[in-house]
N, C-alpha and C positions, 0 to 999 in steps of 0.2 A: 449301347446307343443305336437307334435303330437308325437307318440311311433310308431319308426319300428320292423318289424318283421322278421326274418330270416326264412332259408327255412325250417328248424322243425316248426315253428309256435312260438316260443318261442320270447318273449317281451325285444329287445335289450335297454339297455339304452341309451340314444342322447347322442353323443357325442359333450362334452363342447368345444364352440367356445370360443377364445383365448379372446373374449371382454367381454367373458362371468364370467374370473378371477378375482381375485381383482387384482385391479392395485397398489397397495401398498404393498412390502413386504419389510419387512426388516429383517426378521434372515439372508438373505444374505448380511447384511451392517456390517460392523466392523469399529468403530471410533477409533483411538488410535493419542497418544500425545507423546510429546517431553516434556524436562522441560520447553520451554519457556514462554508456558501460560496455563497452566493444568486449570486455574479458566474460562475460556473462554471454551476449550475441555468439561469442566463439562456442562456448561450452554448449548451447543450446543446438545450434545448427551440428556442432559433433555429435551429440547424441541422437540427433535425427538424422546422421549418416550422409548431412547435407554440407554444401560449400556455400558458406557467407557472400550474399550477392553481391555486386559489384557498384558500392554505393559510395562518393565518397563525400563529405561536409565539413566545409570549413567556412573560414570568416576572411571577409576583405578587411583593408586598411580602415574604413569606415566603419566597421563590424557587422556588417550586413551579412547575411546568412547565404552562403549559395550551396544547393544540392547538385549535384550531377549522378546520374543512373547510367551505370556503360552498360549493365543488358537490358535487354527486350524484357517489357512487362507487358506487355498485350496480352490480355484474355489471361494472365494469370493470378493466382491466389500470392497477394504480398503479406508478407506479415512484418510489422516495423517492431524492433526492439528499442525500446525509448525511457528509460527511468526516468524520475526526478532526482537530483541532485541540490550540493548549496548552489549549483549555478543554474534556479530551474527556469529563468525567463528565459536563457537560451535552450536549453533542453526543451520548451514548451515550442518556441519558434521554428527549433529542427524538426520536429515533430510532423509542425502545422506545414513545413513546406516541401515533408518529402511527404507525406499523404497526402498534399496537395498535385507535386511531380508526378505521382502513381496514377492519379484518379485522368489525369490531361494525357497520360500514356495508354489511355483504356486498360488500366487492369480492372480484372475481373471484382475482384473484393481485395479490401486492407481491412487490414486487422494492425489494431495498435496493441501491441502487448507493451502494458505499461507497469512493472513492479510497482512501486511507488508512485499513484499519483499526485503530483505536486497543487501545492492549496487545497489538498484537501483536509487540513483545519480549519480553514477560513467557509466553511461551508453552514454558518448560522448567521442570521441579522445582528451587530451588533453597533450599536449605536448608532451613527449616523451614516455607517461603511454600509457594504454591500456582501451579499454572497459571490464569493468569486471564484467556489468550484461551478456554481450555476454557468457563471459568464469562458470558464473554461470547457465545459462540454459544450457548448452551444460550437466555440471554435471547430472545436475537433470535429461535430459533425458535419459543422459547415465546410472543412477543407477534405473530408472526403471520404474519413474513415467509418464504414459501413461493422465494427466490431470493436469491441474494448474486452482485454485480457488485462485484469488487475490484479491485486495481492491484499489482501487486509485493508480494507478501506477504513479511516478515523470514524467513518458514520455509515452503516450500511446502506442509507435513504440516500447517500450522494447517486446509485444507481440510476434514482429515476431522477434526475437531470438530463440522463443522457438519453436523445431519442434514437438511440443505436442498440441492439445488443449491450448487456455487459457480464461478464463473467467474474465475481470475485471471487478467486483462488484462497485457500485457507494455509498458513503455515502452522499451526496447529500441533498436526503428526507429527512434522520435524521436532517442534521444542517439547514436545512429550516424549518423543521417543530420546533426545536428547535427555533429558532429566530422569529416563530407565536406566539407560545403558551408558552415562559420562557422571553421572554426582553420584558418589558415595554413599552409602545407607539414605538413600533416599526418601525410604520409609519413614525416616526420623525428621520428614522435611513437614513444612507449611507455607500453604501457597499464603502470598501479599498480595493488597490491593492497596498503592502506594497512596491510591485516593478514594472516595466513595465511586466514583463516576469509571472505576475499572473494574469495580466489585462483582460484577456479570460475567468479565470474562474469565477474573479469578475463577470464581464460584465453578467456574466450567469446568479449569483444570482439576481442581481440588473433588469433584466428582470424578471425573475420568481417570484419574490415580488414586482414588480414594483417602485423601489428606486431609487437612483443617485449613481454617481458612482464618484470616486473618485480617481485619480493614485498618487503615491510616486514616483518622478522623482530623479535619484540620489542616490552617494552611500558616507557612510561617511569610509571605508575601502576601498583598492584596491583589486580590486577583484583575481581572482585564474588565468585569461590570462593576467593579467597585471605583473606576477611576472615574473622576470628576470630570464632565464634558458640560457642553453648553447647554445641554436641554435642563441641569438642574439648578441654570441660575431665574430670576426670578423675569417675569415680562417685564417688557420697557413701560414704563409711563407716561404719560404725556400731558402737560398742561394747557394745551388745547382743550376749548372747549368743543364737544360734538352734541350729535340728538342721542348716540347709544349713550344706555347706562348700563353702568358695570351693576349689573347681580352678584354676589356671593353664592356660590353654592354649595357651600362646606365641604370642600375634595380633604381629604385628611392627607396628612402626609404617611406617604412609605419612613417605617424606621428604617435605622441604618443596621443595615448588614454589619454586625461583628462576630469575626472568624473565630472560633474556638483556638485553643493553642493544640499540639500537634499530640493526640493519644492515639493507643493503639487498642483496638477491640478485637481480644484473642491471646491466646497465649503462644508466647515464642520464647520463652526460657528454655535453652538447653538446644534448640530445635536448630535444622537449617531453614533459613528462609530464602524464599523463591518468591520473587517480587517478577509480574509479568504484566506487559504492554503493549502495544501496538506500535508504538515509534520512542525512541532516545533520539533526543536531539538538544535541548537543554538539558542539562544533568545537576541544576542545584539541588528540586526536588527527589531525586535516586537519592542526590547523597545525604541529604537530611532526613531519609526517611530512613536511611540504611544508618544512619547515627544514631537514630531516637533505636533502632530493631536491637544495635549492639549492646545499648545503654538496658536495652531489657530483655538480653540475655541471650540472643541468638548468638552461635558459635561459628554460621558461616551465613554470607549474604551472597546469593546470584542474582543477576538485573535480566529475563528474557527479554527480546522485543522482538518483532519482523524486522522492521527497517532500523538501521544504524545509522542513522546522517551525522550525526554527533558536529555540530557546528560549534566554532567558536574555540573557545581553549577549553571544549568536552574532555580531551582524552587526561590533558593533565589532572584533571581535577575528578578525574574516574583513577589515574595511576595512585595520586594523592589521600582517596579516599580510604575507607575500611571495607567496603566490597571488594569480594572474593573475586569473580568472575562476573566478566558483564556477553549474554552469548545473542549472537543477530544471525540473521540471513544475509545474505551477500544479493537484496534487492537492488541495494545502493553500493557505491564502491567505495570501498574504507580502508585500504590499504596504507595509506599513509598515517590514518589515527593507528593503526595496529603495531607501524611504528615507533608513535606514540606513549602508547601503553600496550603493557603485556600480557591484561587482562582480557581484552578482548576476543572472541572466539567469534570463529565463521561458520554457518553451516548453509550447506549447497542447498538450494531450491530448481537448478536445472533441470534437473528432471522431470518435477511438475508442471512446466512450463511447459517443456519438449512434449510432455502424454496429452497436455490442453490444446496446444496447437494440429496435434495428428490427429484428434480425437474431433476437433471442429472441419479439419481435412476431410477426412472421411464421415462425414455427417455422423457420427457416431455421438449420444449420450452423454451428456458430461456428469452425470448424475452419477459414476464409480467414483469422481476427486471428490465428492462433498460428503459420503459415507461415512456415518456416528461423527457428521460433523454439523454442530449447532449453530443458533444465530447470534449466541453470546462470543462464539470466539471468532 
């Protein structure tokens, strides 16, 4: 390295080129958590070698939500750890008012890392309702969050909702590599698609490990547009007389939607079946579709999903059932269904999380986590 000199003669030091840094800091990172999943916030801030900021949230008598931040967040990078849960209107709340706390403290950027975001089923027009992932990104960006770190969204289009960044993370690798190296002669498997409307992301796996494939045609419930609302009773009448006259103009009617009963397209005699999802949360459909797979000849039934919310009396009626193993990510906490039943299997996504965050840190590409990974899964 060569040494300049100035005009006394005197030995200036080089000035440090910016490549010349470390590329890695983090006293400028701050992690902080909601109560939804502090055991996931722990795990993630350990793997980044970091200490869980000093955030703490609870509820008044009233149940009004209060944050308090005991450190300093001025001018730094916050990242909020915030899943959804079955309790997700306060998980949404905690959310909205520690981004909000961050953004009134000048920090530099927040980042919402949200495993699970919550409503996002509810994100198509349906009857007289509303979109209400639409009206919950508008929140989030209104209180302040300038980033969204997500995991398997129900719809990949809920993205452009939000006029912030968003990142959705794939768990993907995890359940494939789950289903190489934990299910038995695997080769002998066939992926399931419990319904048509998952048959893409089937199709994915059963390319990616080279399998068959399998669809479930049919529903043994009526679905949520088949229910009778107001718009398909008939106009009011009126025996007033007016000046309009009513025209005909021969609108025909829509027939009625009747669901086929419940087949399967594919062979699963003999085979194991791998039936894969995006979310368990009601589990009549798992189980009646894992009933029809038995009845035609599958020898063992696995349920994948990302998220395990499993609400309601899910775990009894997954212990109860003829499914083998039902395996999730720990995006949501499930400890208590694990209780439950014995079937359920956890697998760690912290990691992913921990490389997304450092990776967004240091401006660095996120384009290594989405490698030989498609938009079906």
């Amino acid at each position: 390295m060569l040494l300049q000199r100035n005009k006394l003669g005197s030995v200036r030091p080089p000035k440090r080129c910016r490549s010349d840094m470390d590329n890695t800091s983090t006293s400028d990172i701050v992690i902080i958590n909601g109560n939804s999943h502090p055991d996931l916030a722990n795990m993630v801030a350990e793997r980044m070698g970091l200490k869980n900021g000093g955030c703490s949230v609870f509820h008044k008598s009233n149940r009004e939500t209060i944050v308090e931040i005991s450190d300093s967040v001025r001018g730094k990078d916050i990242y909020i750890i915030q899943t959804g849960t079955k309790d997700a209107n306060n998980n949404i709340m905690e959310l909205l008012i520690m981004a909000y706390a961050c953004k009134t403290s000048s920090a530099r950027s927040i980042v919402g890392v949200i495993p699970y975001l919550p409503y996002s089923k509810q994100c198509k027009m349906r009857k007289r309702g509303c979109i209400v992932s639409k009206l919950l990104a508008k929140m989030m960006c209104t209180s302040g969050l300038t980033h969204i770190i997500t995991m398997d969204l129900h719809q990949k289009e809920i993205q452009g909702f939000f006029d912030i960044p968003v990142d959705n993370l794939r768990a993907s690798p995890f359940l494939l590599q789950y289903i190489q190296e934990s299910i038995p002669d695997y080769r002998n498997s066939v992926i399931v698609a419990r319904n048509p409307g998952v048959a893409k992301k089937a199709n994915s796996y059963a390319e990616r490990l080279r399998l068959g494939l399998a669809v479930i045609h049919g529903e043994q419930k009526e679905a949520e547009s088949d229910e009778v609302d107001g718009r398909y009773s008939p106009p009011p009448t009126s025996s007033s007389r007016t000046r309009t006259t009513s025209v005909s103009v021969g609108v025909p009617e829509h027939p009625v939607k009747v669901k086929p009963p419940l087949t399967i397209v594919g062979d699963v005699n003999g085979r194991i079946a791998i039936m894969v999802d995006d979310l368990i949360d009601d589990v009549e459909s798992f189980v009646a579709a894992a009933e029809m797979l038995k009845d035609n000849g599958a020898c063992k039934i696995y349920v994948l999903a990302t998220h395990g919310l499993l609400s309601s009396d899910a775990p009894r009626l997954l212990e109860e059932s003829v499914i083998d193993e039902i395996v999730v990510t720990n995006t949501i906490p499930h400890e208590i269904q694990k209780l439950q039943c014995n079937k359920i299997k956890t697998i760690d996504i912290s990691i992913l999380i921990a490389e997304a965050i450092r990776r967004i840190h240091n401006k660095e590409s996120m384009s290594y986590l989405f490698r030989n990974v498609t938009l079906e899964d």
